[in-house]
C-alpha positions in Angstrom: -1.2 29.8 -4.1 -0.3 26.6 -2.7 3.0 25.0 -2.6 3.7 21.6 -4.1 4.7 19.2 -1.9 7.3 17.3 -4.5 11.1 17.2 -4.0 11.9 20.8 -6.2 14.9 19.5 -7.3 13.6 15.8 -8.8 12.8 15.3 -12.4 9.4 12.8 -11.6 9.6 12.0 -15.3 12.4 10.2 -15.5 13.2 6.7 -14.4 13.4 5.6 -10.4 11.1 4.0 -8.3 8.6 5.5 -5.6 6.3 4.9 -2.9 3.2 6.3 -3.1 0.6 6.8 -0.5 -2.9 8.2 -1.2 -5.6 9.2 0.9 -9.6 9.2 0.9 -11.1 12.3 1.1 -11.1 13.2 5.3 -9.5 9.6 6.2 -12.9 8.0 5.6 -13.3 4.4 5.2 -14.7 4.0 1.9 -12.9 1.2 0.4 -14.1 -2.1 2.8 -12.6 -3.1 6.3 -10.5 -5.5 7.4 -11.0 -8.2 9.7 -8.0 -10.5 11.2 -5.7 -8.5 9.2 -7.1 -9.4 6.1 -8.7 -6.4 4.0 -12.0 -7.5 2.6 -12.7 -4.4 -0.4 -16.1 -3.4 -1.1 -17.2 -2.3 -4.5 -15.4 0.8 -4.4 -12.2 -0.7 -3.1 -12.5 -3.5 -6.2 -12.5 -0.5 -8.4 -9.1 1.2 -6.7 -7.6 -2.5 -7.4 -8.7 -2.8 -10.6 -7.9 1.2 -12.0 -4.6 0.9 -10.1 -3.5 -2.6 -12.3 -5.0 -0.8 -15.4 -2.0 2.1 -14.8 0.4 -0.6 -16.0 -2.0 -1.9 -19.2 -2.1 2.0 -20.2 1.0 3.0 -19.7 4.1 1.2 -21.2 7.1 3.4 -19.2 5.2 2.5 -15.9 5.4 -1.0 -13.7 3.8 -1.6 -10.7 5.2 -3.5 -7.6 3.7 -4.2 -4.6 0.2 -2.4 -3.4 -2.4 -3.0 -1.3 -5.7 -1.0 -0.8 -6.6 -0.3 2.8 -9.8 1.2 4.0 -9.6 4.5 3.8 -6.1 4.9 1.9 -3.9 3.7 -0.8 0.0 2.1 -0.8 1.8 1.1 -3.8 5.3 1.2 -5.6 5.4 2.3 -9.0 8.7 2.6 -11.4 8.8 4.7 -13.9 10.9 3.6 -16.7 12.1 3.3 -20.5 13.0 -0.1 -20.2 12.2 -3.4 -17.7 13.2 -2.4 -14.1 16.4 -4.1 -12.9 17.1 -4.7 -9.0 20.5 -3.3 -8.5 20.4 -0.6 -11.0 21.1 3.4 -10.1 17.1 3.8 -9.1 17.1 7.7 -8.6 17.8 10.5 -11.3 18.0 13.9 -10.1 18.0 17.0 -11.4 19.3 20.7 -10.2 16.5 22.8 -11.5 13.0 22.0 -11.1 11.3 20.7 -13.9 7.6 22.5 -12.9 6.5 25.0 -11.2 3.2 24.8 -9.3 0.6 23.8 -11.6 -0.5 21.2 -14.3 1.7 17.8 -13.6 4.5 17.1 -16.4 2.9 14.4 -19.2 4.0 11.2 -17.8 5.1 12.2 -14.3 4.5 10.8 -11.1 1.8 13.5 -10.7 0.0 12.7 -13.6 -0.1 9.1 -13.4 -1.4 9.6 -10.1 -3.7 12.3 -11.1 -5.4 10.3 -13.7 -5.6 7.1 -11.3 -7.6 8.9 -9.0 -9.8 10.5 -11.9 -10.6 7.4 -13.3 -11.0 6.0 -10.0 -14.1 8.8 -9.7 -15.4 8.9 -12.9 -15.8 5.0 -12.5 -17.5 4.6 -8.8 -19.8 7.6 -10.7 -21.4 6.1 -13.4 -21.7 2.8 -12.0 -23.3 4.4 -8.7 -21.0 2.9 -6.7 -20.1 6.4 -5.0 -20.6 10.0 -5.8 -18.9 11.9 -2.8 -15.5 13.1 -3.2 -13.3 10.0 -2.8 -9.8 11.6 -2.5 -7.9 14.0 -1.1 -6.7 16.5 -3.1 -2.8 15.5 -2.8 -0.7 12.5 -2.2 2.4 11.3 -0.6 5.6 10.2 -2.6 8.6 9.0 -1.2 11.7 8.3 -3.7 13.0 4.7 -3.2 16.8 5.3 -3.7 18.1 2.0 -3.2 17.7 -1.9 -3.0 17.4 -1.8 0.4 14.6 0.8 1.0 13.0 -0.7 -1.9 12.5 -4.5 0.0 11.4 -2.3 3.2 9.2 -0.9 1.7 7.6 -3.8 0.0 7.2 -5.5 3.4 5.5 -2.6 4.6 2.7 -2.7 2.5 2.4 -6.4 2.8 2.2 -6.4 6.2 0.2 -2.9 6.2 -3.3 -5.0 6.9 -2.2 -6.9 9.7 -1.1 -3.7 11.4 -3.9 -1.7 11.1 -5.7 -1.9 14.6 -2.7 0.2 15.7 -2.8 2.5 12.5 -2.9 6.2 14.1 -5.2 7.3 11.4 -8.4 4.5 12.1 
């Protein structure tokens, strides 16, 4: 059995604000290239964009910040919340049991939203034959923003992710 990769002891349900990273299946470049730091998406990258802003329009507890598709992997922040994120509010929530074990995400968790992202992400680039390889890898990469200045960090790292990426470790 594998081991999830989420903090044990963080309720990804409630409230607070995270980075999220996620990958295409074996670091392949599937979502368009960039070219003087710019990323130009193909049609499968248009469809990360566009499934990624529908998360929002489905969801009325989530809010999307900054994001940015690369070629073969994802950045964004999300915040998950019961009412419009404020800047300078307590962002984290924790917990002292987990809420899961290792299984079938929590309804309107990180893991879920993220989960059904990457589903529809598939299910789309498959019936308009776009692609029909396995586009993601099976996990992804959460990091809890816990305060006002991680959160503008962060920000500026995916903003600036393009223009970095002839030294990305991972082209």
């Amino acid at each position: 059995m594998q081991k999830s990769i989420r903090h044990p002891d963080w309720d990804y349900t409630q409230q607070g604000a995270y980075f999220v990273t996620i990958c295409a299946h074996n670091m392949q470049c599937l979502f368009g290239n960039i070219t003087e730091g710019q990323m130009h998406p193909n049609a499968l990258g248009c469809v990360v964009e566009r499934e990624w802003l529908a998360t929002a329009k489905r969801r009325p507890y989530v809010e999307l910040d900054e994001f940015v598709v690369m070629p073969n992997h994802f950045h964004g922040i999300i915040i998950l919340n019961e009412r419009p994120y404020q800047r300078g509010s307590d962002m984290t929530r924790h917990v002292t049991t987990p809420l899961r074990e290792f299984g079938k995400p929590k309804a309107k968790s990180l893991s879920s939203i993220v989960g059904a992202f990457k589903a529809s992400v598939t299910r789309i680039a498959r019936q308009t034959d776009i692609y029909y390889d396995q586009i993601w890898q099976p996990r992804f990469h959460d990091h809890i923003i816990r305060n006002e200045k991680a959160y503008i960090a962060i920000q500026q790292y995916i903003y600036y992710n393009p223009q970095t990426w002839d030294v990305d470790e991972y082209f």
